[in-house]
C-alpha positions in Angstrom: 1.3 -15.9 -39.8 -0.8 -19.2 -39.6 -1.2 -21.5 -36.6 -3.0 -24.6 -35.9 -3.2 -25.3 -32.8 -3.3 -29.3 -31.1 -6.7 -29.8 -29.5 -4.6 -30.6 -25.8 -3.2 -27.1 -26.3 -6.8 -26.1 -25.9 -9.2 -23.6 -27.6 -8.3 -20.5 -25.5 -4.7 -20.4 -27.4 -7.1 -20.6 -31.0 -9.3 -17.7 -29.5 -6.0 -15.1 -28.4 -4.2 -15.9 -31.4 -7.3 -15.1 -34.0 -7.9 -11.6 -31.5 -4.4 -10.9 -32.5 -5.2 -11.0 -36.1 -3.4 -14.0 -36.4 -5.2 -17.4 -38.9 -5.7 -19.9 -36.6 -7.0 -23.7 -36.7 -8.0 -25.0 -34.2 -7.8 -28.9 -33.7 -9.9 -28.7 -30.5 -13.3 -26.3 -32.3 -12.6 -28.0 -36.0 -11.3 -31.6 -35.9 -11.5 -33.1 -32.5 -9.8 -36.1 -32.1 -7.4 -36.0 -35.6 -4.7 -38.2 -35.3 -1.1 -36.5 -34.7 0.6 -37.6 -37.7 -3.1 -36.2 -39.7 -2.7 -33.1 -37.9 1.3 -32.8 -38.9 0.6 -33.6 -42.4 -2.1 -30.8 -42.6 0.0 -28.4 -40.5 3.0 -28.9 -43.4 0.5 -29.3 -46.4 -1.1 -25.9 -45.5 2.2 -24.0 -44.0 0.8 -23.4 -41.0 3.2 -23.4 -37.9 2.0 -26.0 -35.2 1.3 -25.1 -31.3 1.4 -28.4 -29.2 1.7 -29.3 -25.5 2.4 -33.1 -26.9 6.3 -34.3 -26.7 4.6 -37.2 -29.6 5.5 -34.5 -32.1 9.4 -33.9 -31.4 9.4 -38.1 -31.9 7.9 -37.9 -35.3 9.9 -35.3 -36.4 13.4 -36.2 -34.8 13.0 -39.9 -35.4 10.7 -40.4 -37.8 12.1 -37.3 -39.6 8.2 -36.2 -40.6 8.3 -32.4 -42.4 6.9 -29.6 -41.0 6.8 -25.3 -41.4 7.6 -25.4 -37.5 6.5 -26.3 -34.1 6.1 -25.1 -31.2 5.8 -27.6 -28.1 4.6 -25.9 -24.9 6.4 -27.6 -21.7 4.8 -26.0 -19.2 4.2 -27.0 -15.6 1.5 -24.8 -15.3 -1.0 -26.3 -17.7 -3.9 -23.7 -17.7 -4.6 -21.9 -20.5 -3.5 -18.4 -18.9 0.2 -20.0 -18.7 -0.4 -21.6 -22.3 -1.8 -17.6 -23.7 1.7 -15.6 -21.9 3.8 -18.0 -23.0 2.6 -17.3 -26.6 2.5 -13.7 -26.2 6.3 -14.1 -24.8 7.5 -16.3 -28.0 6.0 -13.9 -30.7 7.0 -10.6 -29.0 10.8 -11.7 -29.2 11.1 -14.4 -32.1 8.2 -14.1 -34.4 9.9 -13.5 -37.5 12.0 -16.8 -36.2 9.2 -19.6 -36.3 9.0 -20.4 -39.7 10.6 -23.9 -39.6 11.9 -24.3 -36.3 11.2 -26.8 -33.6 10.8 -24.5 -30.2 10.7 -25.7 -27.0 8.8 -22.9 -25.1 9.4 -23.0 -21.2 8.2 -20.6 -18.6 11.5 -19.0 -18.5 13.1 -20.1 -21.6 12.7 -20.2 -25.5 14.9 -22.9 -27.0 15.4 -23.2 -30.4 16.0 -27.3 -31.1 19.2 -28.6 -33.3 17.7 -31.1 -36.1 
């Protein structure tokens, strides 16, 4: 499984993922400051399922209708990277093989799989 992850999701997300075994690109260690529709593109050119903490992306998908291999958009209140890392970990230990493109809104509590 392949994930890039936004730089305001932070490089601590990149780091946990790739000790999992999991390909990761990270915006924040390899292309800080690419535009969000850049890092969209890449994430659908490449098939690589996007990690965001920035509602921007559910606009340019829903309105704009922009493709993509899925996202997941972090709404967190607790914005440190611990809280980012366990929400993560709780997404791919019960829907991993469900991320392939969807648009998930991960929540402290909740995993919500958005309608298109």
């Amino acid at each position: 499984m392949r994930f890039l992850v936004d730089e305001c999701t932070g490089p601590a997300v990149g780091r946990r993922l790739r000790a999992e075994s999991y390909e990761v690109f990270s915006v924040f260690d390899e292309a800080r400051g690419m535009a969000d529709d850049d890092i969209l593109q890449k994430a659908h050119s490449e098939n690589w399922i996007l990690i965001t903490n920035d509602k921007d992306f559910g606009e340019k998908i829903y309105r704009e209708k922009q493709p993509h291999c899925g996202v997941v958009f972090l709404r967190l209140q607790d914005e440190r990277a611990a809280s980012k890392i366990h929400a993560i970990e709780m997404l791919l230990a019960g829907y991993k093989d469900q991320l392939a493109n969807a648009f998930i809104v991960v929540t402290k509590k909740q995993v919500r799989f958005a309608k298109f």
